[in-house]
Structures are given as C-alpha cells and as structure tokens.
Backbone bond lengths (Angstrom), bond angles and torsions (degrees), N, CA, C in turn:
res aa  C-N    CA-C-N  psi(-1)  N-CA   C-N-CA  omega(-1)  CA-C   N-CA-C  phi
1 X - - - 1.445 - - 1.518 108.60 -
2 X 1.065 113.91 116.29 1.839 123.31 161.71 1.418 121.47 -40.67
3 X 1.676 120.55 152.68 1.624 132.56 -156.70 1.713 78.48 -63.89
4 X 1.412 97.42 159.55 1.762 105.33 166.26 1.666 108.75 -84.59
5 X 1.415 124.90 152.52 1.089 126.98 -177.33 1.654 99.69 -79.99
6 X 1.569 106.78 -164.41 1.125 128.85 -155.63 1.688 102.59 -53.92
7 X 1.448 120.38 132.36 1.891 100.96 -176.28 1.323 74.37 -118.00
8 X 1.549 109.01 166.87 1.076 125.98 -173.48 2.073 94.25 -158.06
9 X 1.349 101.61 110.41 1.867 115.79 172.25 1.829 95.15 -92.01
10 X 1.306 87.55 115.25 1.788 84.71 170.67 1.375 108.62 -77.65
11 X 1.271 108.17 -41.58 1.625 102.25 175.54 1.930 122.73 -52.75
12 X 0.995 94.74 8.87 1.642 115.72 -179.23 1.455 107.88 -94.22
13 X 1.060 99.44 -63.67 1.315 129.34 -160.60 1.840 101.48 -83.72
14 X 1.401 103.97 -20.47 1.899 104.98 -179.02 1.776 89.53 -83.23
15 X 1.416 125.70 -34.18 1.470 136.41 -144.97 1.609 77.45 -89.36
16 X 1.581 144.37 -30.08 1.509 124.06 -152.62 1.870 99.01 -90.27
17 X 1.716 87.21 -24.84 1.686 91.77 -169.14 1.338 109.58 -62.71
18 X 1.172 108.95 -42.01 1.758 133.91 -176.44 1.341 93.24 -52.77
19 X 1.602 132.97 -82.95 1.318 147.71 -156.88 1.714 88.09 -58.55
20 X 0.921 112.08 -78.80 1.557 101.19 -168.33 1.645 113.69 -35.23
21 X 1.190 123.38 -36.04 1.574 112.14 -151.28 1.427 81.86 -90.17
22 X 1.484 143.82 -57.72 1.019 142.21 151.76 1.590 115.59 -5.80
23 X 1.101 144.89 -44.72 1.448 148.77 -158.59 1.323 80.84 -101.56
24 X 1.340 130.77 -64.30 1.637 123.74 -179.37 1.342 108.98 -26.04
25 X 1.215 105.49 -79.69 1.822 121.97 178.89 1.446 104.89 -39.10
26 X 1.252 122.06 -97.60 1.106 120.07 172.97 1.515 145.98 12.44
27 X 1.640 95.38 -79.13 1.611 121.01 -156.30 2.372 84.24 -120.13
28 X 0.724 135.14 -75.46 1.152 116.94 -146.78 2.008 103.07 -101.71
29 X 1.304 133.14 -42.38 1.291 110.61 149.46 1.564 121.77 -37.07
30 X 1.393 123.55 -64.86 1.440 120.97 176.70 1.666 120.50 -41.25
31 X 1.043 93.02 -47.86 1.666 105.10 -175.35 1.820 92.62 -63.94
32 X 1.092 124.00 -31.82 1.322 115.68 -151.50 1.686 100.67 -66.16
33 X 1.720 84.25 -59.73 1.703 107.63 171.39 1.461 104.76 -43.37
34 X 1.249 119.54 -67.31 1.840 99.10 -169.32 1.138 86.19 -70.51
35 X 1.057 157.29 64.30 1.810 128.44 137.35 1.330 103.75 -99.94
36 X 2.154 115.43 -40.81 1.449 132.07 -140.48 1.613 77.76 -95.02
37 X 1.441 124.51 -42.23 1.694 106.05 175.26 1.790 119.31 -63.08
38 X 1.467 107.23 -31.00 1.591 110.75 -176.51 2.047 90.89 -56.86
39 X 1.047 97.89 -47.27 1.532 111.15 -149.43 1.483 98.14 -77.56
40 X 1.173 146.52 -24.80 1.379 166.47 163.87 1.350 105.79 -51.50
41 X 1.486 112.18 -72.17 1.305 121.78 -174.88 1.928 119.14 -70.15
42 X 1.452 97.61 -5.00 1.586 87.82 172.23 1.166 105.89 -128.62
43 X 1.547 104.99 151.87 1.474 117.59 -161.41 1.938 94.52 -74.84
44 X 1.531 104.14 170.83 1.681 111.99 -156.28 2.193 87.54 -95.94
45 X 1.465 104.34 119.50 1.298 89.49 -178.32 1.682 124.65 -50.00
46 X 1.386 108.18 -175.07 1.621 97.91 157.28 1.298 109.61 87.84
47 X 1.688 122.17 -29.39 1.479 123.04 -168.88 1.562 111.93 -78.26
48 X 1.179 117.02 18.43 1.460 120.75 -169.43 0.975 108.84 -137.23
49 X 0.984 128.74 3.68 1.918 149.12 164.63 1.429 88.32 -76.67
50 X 1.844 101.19 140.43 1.962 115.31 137.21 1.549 101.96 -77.54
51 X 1.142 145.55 -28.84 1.752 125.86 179.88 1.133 133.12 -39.79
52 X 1.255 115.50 101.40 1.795 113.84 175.68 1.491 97.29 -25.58
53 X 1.750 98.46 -68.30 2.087 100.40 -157.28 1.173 104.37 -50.15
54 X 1.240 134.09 -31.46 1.333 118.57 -144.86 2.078 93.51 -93.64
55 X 1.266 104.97 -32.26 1.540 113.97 -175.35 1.791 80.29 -65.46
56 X 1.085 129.54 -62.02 1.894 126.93 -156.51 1.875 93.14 -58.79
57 X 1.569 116.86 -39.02 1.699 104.33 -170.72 1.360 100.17 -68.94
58 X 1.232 137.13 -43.44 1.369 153.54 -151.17 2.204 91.26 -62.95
59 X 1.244 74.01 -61.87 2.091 96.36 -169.10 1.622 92.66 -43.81
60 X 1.347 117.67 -78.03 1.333 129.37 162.87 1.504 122.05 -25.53
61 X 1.328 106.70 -58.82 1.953 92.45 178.25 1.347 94.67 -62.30
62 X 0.991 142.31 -53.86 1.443 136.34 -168.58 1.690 123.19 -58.77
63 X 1.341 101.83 -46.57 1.978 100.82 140.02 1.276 114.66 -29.97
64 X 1.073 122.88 -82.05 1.287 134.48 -175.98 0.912 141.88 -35.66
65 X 1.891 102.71 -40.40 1.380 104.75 179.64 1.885 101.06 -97.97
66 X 0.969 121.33 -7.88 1.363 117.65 155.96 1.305 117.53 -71.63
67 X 1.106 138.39 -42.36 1.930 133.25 151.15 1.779 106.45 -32.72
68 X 1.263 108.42 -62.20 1.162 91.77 -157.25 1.875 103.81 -87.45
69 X 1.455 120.51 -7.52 1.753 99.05 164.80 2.167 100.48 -76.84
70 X 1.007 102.20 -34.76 1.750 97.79 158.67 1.634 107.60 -32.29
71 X 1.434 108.90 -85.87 1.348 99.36 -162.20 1.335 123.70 -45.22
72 X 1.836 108.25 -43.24 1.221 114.92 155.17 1.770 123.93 -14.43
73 X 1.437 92.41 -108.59 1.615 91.58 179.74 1.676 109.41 -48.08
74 X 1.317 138.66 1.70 1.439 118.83 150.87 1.702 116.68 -78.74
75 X 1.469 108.61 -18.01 1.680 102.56 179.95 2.014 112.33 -96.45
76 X 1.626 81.57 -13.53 1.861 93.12 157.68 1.376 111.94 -55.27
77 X 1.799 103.46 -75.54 1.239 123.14 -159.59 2.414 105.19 -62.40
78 X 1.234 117.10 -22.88 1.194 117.27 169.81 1.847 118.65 -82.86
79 X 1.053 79.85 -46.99 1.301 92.49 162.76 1.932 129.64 -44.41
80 X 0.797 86.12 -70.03 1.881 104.14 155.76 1.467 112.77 -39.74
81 X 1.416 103.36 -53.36 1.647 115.57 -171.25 1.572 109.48 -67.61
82 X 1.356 102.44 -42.18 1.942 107.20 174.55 1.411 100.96 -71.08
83 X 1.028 119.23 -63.49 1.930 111.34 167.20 1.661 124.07 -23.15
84 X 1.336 102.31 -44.66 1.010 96.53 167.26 1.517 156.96 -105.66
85 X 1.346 83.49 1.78 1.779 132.95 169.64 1.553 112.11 -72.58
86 X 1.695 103.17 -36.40 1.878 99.34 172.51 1.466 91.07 -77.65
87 X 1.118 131.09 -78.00 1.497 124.67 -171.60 1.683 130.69 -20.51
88 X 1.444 96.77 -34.69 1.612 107.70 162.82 1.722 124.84 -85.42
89 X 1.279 102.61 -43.97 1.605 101.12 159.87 1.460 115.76 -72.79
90 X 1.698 144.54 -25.35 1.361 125.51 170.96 1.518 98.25 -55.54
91 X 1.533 121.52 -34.24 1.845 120.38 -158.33 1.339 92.47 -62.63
92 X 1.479 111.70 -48.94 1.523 116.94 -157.44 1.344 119.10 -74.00
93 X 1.383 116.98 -30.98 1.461 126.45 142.40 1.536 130.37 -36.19
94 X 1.472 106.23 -60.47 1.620 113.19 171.57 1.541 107.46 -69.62
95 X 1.157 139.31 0.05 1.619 126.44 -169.11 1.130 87.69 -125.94
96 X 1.573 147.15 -11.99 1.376 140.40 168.28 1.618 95.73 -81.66
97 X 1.544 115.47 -44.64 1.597 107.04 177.65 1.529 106.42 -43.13
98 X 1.134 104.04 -60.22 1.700 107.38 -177.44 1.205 130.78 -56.98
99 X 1.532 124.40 -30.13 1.145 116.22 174.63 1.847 114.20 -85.95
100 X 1.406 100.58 -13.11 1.341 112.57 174.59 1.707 98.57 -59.55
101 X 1.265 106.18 -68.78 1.780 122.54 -167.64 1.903 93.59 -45.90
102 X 0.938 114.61 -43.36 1.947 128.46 179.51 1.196 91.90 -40.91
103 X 1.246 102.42 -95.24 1.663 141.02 -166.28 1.454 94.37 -29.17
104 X 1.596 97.43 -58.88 2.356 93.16 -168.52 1.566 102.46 -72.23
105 X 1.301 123.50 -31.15 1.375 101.78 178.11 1.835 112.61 -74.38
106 X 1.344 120.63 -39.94 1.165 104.92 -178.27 1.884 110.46 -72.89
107 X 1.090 99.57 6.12 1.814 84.49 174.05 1.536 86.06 -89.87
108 X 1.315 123.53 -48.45 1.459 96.22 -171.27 1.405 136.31 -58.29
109 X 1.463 96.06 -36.53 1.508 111.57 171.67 1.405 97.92 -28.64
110 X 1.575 102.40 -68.10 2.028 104.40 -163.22 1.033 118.23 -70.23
111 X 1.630 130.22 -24.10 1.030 111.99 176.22 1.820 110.69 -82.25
112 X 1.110 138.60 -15.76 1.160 148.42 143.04 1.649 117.97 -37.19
113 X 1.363 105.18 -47.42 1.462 97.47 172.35 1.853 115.49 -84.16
114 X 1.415 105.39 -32.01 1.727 103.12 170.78 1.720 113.03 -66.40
115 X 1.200 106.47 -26.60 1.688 96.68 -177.56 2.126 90.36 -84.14
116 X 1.048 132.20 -46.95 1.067 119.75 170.91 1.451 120.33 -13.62
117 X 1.499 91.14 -75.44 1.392 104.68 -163.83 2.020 112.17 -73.02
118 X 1.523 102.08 -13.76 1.622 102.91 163.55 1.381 114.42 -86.28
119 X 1.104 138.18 8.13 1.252 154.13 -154.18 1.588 101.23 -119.38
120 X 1.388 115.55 -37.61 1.453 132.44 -161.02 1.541 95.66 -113.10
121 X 1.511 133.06 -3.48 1.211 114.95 -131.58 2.169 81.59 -95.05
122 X 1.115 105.76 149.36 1.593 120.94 173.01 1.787 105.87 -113.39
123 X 1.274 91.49 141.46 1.285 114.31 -173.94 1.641 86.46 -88.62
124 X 1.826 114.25 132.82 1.526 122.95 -167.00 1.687 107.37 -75.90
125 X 1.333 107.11 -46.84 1.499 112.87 170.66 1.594 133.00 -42.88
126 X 1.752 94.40 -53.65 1.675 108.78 -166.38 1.291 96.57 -98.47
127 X 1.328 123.20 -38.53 1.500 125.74 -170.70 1.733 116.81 93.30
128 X 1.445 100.24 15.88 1.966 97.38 -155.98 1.607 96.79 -107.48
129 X 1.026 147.14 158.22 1.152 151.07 -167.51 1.390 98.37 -69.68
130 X 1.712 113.24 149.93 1.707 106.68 -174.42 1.547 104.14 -113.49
C-alpha cells in the first residue's frame, strides 16, 4: 500500500487557531497597549531645543513610531484573520471528512443494491437466473 496523502487533524489545526490568537492577545496586542500608554504619557523629546536637526529627528522618531504601531495593529488585525481562517478550514476539513464517509457509504449502498439486483436478475423469457 502507498505513503498516505496529505492528513490533516482538525483538532490540530482548531488547537493552532486558539494558541495563535491567544499569543496575539496576550504577548503582542498587550505589549502594543503598554507601549502607546508608555509613549502617551511622555512628552516627545527634542521639543525644548532651538535645533532645526534635533526638532526634524524628534518629528521623524515620531513618524516612525506611528508606522510601526501601524504595522502593529496590521499584524494584529492579520493575525486574527489567520486565527480565524484555521478554525474555518479545520470545519471544512471535518465536513469534507463527513461528506466523504456519506458519499463512500452511499456509493456502496448502490453498488450493493445494483449487484443485488444482477445477482437476482431473471431472464423474462426462460425465467432462469442471468
């Protein structure tokens, strides 16, 4: 008998959605929040300087760090979305299992009932099994 193709445990795959969105929550939403309160509560350096450069680095880190809570809540907001994308493919996995298990029993059913009935089948003329 040949390697088995692709297996797929939804209960694997329900447990990664879970763990992931969990680590979201957790570890990098949380972190996000205390960063935007650390960063909230202190004034933006540099604003107490006469230096052009130092007023242009100041402007700039602050660019910056608005890009990157951006990217943030974009690796939140994707993040979430793959979380919840295994949860829909483990379903879609288990309801293809099922209609698979359907599907093979009702082919057997019929082919069980067509060999039946060739098995049974009488010739109309002679009457003798064909």
């Amino acid at each position: 008998m040949g390697e088995p193709g692709f297996v797929v445990d939804p209960s694997v795959v329900h447990a990664f959605g879970r763990d992931f969105q969990h680590d979201l929550d957790v570890h990098l939403s949380a972190e996000k929040v205390q960063t935007l309160h650390l960063f909230a509560a202190t004034p933006m350096f540099g604003t107490g300087t006469a230096s052009p450069a130092v007023h242009k680095a100041a402007a700039d880190y602050h660019a910056k760090l608005i890009e990157l809570f951006d990217i943030m809540d974009a690796m939140l907001e994707e993040g979430a979305v793959m979380a919840r994308a295994a949860h829909a493919v483990a379903e879609a996995y288990s309801e293809a299992d099922a209609v698979s298990v359907a599907d093979l029993s009702g082919a057997v059913g019929a082919a069980r009932l067509r060999t039946g009935a060739d098995l049974h089948a009488v010739d109309p003329d002679t009457g003798r099994s064909i």
